[in-house]
C-alpha positions in Angstrom: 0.0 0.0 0.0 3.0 2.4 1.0 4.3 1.8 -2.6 1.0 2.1 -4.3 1.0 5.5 -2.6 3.9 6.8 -3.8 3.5 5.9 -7.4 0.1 7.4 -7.0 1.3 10.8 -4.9 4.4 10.9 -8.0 1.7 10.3 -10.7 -0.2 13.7 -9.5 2.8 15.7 -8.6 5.5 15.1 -11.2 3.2 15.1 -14.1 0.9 17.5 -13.7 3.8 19.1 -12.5 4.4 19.8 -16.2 1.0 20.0 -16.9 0.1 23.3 -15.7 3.1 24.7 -17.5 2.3 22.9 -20.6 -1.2 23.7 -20.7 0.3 27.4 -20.0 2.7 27.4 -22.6 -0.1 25.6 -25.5 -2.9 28.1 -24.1 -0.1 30.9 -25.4 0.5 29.0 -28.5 -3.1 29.0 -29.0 -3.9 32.5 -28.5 -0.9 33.2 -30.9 -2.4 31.1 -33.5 -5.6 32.1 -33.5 -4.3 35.6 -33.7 -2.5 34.6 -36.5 -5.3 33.3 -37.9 -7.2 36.5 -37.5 -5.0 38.4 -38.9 -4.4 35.8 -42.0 -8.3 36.3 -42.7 -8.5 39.9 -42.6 -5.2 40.0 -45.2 -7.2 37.5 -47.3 -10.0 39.5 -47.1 -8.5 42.8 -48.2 -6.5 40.5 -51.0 -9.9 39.4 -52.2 -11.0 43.4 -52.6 -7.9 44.4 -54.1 -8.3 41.3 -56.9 -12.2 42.5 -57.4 -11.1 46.2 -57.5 -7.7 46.1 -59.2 -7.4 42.9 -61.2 -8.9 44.0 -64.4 -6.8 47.1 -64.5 -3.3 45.7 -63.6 -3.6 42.9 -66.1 -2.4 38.9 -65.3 0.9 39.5 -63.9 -1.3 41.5 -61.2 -4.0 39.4 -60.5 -1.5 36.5 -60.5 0.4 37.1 -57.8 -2.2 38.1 -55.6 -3.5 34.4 -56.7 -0.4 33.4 -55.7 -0.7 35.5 -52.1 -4.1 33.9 -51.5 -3.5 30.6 -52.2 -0.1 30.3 -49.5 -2.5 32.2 -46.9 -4.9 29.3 -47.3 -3.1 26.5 -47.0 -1.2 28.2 -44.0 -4.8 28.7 -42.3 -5.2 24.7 -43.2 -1.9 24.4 -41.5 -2.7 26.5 -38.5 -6.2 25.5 -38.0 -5.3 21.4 -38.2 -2.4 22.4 -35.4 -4.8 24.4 -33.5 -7.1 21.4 -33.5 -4.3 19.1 -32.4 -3.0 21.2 -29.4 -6.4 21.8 -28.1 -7.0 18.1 -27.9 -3.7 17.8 -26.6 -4.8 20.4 -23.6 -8.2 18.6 -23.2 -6.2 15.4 -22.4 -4.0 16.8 -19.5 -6.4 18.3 -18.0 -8.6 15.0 -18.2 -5.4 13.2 -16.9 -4.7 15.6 -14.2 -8.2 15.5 -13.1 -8.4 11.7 -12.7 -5.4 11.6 -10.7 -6.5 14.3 -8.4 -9.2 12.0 -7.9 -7.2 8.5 -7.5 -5.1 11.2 -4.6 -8.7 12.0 -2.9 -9.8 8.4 -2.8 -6.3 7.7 -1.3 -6.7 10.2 1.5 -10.2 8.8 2.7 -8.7 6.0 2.9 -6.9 7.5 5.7 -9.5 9.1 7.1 -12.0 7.2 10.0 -15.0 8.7 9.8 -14.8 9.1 5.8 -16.5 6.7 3.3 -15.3 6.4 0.0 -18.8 6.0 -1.8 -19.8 9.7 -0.6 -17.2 11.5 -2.4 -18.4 12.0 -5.5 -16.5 13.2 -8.8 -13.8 15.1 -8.8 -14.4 18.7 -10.8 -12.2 19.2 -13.5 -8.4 20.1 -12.8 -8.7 24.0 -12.2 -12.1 24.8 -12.3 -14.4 26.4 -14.3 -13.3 30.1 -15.1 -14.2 32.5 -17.6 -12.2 32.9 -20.6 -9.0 35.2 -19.6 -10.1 35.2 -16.3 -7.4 35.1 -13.4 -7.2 32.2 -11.2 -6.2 33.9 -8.6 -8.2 35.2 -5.4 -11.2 37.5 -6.1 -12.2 39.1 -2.9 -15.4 41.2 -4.4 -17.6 42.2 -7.4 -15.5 43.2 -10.4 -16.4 46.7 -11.3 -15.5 46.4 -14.5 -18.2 44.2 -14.8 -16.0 41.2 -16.0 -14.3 38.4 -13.8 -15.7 36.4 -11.7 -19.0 37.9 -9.5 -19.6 36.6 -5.7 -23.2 35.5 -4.9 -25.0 37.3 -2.6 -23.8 36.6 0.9 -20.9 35.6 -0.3 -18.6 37.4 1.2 -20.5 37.4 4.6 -20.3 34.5 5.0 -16.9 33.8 4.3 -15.5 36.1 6.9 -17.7 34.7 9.2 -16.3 31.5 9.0 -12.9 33.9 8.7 -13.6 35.4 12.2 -14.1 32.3 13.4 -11.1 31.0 12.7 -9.1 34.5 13.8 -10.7 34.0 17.5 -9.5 30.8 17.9 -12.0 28.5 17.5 -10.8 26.4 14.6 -13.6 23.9 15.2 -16.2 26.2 14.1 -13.9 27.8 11.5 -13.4 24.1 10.0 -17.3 23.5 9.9 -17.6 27.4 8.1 -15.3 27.3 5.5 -16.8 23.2 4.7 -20.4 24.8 4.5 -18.8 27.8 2.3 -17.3 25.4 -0.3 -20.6 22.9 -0.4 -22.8 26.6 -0.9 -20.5 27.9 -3.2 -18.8 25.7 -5.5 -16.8 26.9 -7.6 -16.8 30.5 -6.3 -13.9 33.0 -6.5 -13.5 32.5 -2.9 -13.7 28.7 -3.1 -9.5 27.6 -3.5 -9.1 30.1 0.0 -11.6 28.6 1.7 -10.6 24.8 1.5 -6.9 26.4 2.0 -8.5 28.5 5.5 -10.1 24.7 6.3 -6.6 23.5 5.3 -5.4 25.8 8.2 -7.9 25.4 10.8 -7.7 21.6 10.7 -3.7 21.9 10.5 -4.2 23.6 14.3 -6.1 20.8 15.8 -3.5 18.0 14.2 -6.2 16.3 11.8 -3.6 16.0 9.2 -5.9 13.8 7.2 -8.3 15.9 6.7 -6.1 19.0 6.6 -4.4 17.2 3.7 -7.6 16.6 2.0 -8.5 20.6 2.0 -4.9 21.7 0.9 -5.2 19.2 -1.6 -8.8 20.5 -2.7 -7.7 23.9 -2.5 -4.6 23.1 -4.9 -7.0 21.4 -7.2 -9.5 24.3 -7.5 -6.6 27.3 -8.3 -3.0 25.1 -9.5 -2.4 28.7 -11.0 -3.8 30.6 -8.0 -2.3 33.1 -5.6 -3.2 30.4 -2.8 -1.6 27.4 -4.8 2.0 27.3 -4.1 1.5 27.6 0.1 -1.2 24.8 -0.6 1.1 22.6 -2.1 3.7 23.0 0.4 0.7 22.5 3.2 -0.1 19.2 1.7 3.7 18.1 1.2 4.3 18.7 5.7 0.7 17.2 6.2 1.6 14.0 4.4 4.9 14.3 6.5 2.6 14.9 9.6 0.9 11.5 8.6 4.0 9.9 7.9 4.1 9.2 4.6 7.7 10.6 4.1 8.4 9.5 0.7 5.0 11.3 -0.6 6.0 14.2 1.4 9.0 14.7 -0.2 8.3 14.1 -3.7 5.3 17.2 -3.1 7.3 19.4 -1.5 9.8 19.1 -4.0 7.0 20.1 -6.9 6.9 23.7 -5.4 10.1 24.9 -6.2 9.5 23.2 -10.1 5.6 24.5 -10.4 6.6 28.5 -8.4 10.4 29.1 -8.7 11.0 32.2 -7.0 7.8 32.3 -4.6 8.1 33.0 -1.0 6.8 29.2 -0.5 10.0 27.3 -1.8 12.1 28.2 1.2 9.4 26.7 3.1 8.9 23.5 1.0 12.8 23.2 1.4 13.0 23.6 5.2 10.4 21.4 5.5 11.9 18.7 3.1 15.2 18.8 4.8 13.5 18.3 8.5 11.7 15.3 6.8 15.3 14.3 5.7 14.1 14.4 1.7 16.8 13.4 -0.8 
């Protein structure tokens, strides 16, 4: 089982690992294709006007080479559009993958976990969420003025800092059972990576790793791009250390520095690694 872990715990941390970057980096090649599209059909547009308007006049060397023009733009929007087709496929299937080890990670955790049965956890939303097109994954604390980005429901934000306040007197109990009841009423919400993360915490200071695990883990999952992400991946590498599963531990922690070179939460992963005695 220790062994199946740690295959399992490498699968979702080493290759997603690459994942987001790789769904960054075809996301940009994307946009830059389709803008190269764009701009391919607007040239083959004005090419099309200039053969109506000019062609009779210039004669067939003319019309020719705009011919000529018109017929490379096409078969490079072929080209562009078959590759467009490919990488977006490509995309679909990491995030499917990443997804469906997220969920073999959550099934591994309740495994852990008492009081929690396997056939009441449902399926796992899609690697990342559902955002708007363009949209930041990163924290939204309020309406968007601008009338774009992500919108909090009503009572949204009351009831977060609710289960906030509860959590900044003390009573981490209460704060734990908040932020749970935030994430089942608003799925999905621009709050919704912070509040598992804030459970994350609040579990964290009564020592139920297992569970704390499971909401770093949920929070990770919701925002991999998030403001939140790279703390909650290091939260879940020491509460799998907390658990003792060392090697799992280690190989999580060590995903921090490789996902967020540079942010505050690498020195953190790497203290933490080395007090685990990590490789």
């Amino acid at each position: 089982m220790r062994r199946l872990c740690a295959v399992l715990v490498c699968a979702i941390l080493a290759a997603p690992a690459v994942a987001p970057v790789a769904a960054q980096d075809r996301a940009q090649t994307l946009a830059d294709i389709r803008q190269e599209l764009s701009v391919l059909y607007v040239e083959l547009q004005r090419l099309g006007r200039e053969l109506n308007t000019t062609g009779g006049a210039t004669g067939t060397g003319a019309s020719g080479s705009v011919l000529q023009r018109m017929d490379a733009m096409e078969a490079e929007i072929r080209r562009l559009s078959s590759l467009t087709e490919t990488l977006q496929i490509q995309v679909d299937n990491i995030v499917r993958d990443g997804t469906n080890r997220v969920g073999d990670l959550e099934f591994r955790l309740c495994e852990l976990e008492a009081d929690c049965d396997i056939a009441n956890l449902g399926e796992t939303p899609s690697l990342g969420g559902v955002e708007p097109s363009g949209a930041a994954p990163g924290i939204s604390v309020g309406p968007d003025d601008s009338g774009s980005g992500p919108q909090l429901a009503v009572a949204e934000q009351d009831d977060f800092d609710r289960a906030l306040a509860a959590f900044e007197a003390g009573d981490y109990a209460a704060a734990s059972a908040a932020f749970m009841a935030f994430t089942q009423t608003y799925p999905g919400g621009p709050l919704s990576a912070e509040a598992h993360f804030m459970r994350g915490e609040a579990e964290a200071r009564q020592n139920a790793w297992s569970a704390a695990a499971r909401a770093y883990l949920e929070s990770f999952s919701a925002a991999p791009d998030g403001e939140r992400a790279p703390a909650a991946l290091t939260a879940l590498g020491t509460s799998l250390g907390r658990l003792g599963q060392v090697e799992e531990a280690c190989l999580t922690l060590a995903e921090v520095a490789v996902r967020y070179p540079g942010d505050p939460a690498v020195a953190e992963a790497e203290a933490e690694r080395f007090n685990l005695g990590c490789t």
